[in-house]
C-alpha positions as CSV (number, residue, x, y, z in Angstrom):
1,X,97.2,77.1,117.6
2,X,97.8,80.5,118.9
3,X,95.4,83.3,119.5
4,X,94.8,85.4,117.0
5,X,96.1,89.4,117.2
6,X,93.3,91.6,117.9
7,X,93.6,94.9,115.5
8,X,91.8,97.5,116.4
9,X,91.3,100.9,113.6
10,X,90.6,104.0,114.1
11,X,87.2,105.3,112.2
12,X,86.0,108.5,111.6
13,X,83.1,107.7,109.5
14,X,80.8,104.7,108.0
15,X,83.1,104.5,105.2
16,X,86.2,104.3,107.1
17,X,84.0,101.5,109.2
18,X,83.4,99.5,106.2
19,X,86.5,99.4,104.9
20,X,88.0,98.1,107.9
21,X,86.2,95.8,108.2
22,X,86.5,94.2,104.6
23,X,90.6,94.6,105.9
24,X,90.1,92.6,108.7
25,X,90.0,94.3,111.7
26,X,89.0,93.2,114.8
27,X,87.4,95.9,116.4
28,X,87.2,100.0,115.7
29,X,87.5,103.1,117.7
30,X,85.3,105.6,116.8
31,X,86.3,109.5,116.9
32,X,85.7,112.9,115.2
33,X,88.7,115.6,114.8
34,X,91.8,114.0,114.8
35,X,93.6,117.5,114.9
36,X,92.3,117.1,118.9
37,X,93.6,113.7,119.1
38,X,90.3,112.2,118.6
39,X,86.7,113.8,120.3
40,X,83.5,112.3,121.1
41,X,81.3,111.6,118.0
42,X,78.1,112.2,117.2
43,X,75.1,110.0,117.9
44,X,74.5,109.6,114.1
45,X,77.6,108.9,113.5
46,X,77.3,106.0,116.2
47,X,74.0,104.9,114.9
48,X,75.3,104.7,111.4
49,X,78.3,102.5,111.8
50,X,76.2,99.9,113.9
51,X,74.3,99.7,111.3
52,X,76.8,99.5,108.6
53,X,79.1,96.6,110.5
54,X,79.1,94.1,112.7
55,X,82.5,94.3,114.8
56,X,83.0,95.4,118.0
57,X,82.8,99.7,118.3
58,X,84.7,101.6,121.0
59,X,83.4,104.9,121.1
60,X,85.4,108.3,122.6
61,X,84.3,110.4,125.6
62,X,86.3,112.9,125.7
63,X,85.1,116.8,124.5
64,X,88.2,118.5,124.2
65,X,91.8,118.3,123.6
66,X,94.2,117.2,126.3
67,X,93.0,114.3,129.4
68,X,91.2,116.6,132.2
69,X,88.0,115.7,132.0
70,X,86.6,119.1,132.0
71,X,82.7,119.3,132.9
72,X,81.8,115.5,134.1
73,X,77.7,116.0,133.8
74,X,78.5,116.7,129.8
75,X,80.6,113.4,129.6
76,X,77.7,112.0,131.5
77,X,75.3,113.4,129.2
78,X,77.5,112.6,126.0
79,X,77.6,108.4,127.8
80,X,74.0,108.2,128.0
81,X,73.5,110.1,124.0
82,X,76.3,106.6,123.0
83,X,74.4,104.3,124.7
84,X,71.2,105.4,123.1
85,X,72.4,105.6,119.6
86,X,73.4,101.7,120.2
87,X,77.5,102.2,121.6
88,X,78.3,99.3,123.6
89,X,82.0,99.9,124.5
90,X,83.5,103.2,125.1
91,X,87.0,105.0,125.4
92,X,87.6,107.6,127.9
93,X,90.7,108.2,130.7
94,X,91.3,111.9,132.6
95,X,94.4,112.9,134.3
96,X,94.3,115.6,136.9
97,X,96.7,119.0,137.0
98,X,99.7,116.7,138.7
99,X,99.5,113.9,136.1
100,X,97.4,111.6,138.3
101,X,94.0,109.6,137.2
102,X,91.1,112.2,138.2
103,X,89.9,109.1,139.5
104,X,86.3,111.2,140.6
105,X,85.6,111.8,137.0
106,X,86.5,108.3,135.6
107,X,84.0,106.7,138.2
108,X,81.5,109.1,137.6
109,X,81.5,108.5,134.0
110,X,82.0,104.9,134.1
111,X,78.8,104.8,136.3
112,X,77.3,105.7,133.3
113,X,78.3,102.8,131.3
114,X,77.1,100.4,133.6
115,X,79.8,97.6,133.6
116,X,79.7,98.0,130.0
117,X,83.5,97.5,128.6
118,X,86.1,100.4,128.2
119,X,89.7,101.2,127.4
120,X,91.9,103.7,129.2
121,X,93.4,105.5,126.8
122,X,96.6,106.9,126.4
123,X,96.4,109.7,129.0
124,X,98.4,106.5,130.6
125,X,101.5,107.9,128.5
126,X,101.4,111.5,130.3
127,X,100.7,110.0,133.8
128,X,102.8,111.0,136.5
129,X,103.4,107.1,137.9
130,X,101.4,104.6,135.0
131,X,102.4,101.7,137.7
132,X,100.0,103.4,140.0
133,X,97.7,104.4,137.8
134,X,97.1,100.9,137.1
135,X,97.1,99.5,140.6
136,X,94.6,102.6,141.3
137,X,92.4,101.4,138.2
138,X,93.0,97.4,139.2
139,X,89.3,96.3,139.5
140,X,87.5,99.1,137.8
141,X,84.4,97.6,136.1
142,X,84.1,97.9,132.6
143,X,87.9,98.3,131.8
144,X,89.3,96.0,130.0
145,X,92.5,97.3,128.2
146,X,95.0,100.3,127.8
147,X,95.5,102.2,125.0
148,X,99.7,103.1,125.4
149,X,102.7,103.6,123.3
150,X,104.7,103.0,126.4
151,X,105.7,106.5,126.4
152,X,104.5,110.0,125.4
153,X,106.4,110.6,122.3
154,X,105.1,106.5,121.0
155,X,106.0,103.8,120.3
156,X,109.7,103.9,119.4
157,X,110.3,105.3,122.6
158,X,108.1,103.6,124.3
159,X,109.2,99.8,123.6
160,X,111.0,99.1,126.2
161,X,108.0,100.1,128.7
162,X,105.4,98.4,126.6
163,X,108.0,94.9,126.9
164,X,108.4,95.5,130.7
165,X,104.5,95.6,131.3
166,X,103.7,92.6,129.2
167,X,105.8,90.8,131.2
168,X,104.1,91.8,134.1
169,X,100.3,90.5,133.2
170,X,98.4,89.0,136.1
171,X,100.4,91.1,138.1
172,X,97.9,93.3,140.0
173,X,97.3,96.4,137.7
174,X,98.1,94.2,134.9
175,X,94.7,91.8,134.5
176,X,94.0,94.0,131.3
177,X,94.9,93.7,127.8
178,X,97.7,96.0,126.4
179,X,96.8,97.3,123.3
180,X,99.4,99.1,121.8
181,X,99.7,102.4,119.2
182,X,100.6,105.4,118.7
183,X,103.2,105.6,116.1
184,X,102.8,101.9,115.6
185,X,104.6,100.5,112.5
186,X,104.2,97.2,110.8
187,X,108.3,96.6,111.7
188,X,107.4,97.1,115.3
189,X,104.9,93.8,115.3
190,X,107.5,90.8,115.0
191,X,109.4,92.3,118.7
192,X,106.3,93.5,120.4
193,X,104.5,89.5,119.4
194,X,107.4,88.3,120.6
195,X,106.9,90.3,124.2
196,X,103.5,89.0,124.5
197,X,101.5,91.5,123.3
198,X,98.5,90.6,121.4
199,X,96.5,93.5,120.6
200,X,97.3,96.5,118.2
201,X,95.7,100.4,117.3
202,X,96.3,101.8,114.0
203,X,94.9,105.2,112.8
204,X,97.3,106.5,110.3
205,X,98.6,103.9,109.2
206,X,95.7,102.2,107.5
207,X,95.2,105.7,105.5
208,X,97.6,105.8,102.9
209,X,96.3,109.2,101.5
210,X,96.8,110.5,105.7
211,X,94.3,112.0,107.7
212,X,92.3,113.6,104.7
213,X,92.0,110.5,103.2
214,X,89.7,107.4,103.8
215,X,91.2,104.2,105.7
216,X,91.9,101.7,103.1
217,X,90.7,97.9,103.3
218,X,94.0,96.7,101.8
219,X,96.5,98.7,104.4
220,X,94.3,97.4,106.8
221,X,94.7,93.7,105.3
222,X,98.2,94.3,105.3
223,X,98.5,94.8,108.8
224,X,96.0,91.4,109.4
225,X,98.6,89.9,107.5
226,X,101.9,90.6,109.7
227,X,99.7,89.7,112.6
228,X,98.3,86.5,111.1
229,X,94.6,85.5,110.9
């Protein structure tokens, strides 16, 4: 029997929680201001959606548009608020000026969580060298996936990337989960299951109404569909 696809949502809210939840999804990233890409949230916010479901939360550091990490003791201080208001797992990844992982303000902030798990998120797709990115990141505690389309402008572009590193798990670098989105689409899924890859992102698509709208249990159940379970 194979494994089952983990899908992952993007939530902005409690409702949007809920509902993807009663779609199926696996886990959920939690974010505020999607017109930055997605921000830190607030502790209520975190607070609320632990106590509203019971899947797995990822929850953003990162307080400002773009991947430098800006002023670390905030990120620090905006870690510790998470873990207070009952986050578990976190997102967070910083580039430098040349397109390398600020690898000083990644540990500093992972310090924070403790060994608790994290995903590097898609400042992968504007690193200057994502091989050594990964090889530099190898046996980081805590992280546990990437968040990539394979390339900057997503997933259409990115494919044949995404199908490349797959290939490569176990490889060192390549111990942790691709999760995949960023421009995902549901005719994407059959190529990129094929490749390997078992874990998939969705923000927009599980809003049919877009960004101004709520996520929507069935789009969500649509997508646990094409990925089975």
């Amino acid at each position: 029997m194979s494994k089952r696809a983990v899908l992952e949502v993007i939530a902005l809210d409690v409702e949007d929680a809920v509902a993807a939840q009663a779609g199926g999804a696996d886990r959920l990233e939690l974010v505020t201001d999607m017109a930055a890409d997605g921000l830190t949230p607030s502790a209520a916010t975190v607070a609320g959606l632990r106590a509203a479901v019971d899947i797995p939360v990822r929850v953003m550091l990162r307080l400002a548009d773009g991947f430098a990490a800006g002023a670390v003791e905030r990120l620090v201080t905006a870690a510790c608020e998470m873990r207070e208001a009952g986050a578990e797992e976190f997102v967070l990844g910083f580039l430098d000026a040349d397109g390398q992982v600020d690898l000083a303000a990644v540990e500093r902030v992972a310090a924070e969580l403790e060994g608790c798990r994290w995903t590097f998120h898609r400042a992968i797709d504007r690193a200057a060298d994502r091989d050594a990115l990964r090889k530099q990141l190898a046996d980081f505690p805590g992280l546990d996936t990437y968040l990539t389309a394979g390339a900057a402008e997503g997933v259409d572009a990115g494919l044949p990337v995404l199908c490349a590193e797959a290939g490569r798990r176990g490889e060192p670098g390549y111990g942790q989960q691709l999760l995949v989105g960023g421009g995902l689409r549901l005719e994407h899924v059959r190529g990129l299951l094929a490749a390997g890859i078992d874990a998939f992102h969705i923000g927009g698509a599980a809003r049919p109404r877009g960004w101004d709208g709520p996520v929507s249990a069935d789009a969500v159940a649509e997508w646990r569909r094409v990925l089975g379970g």
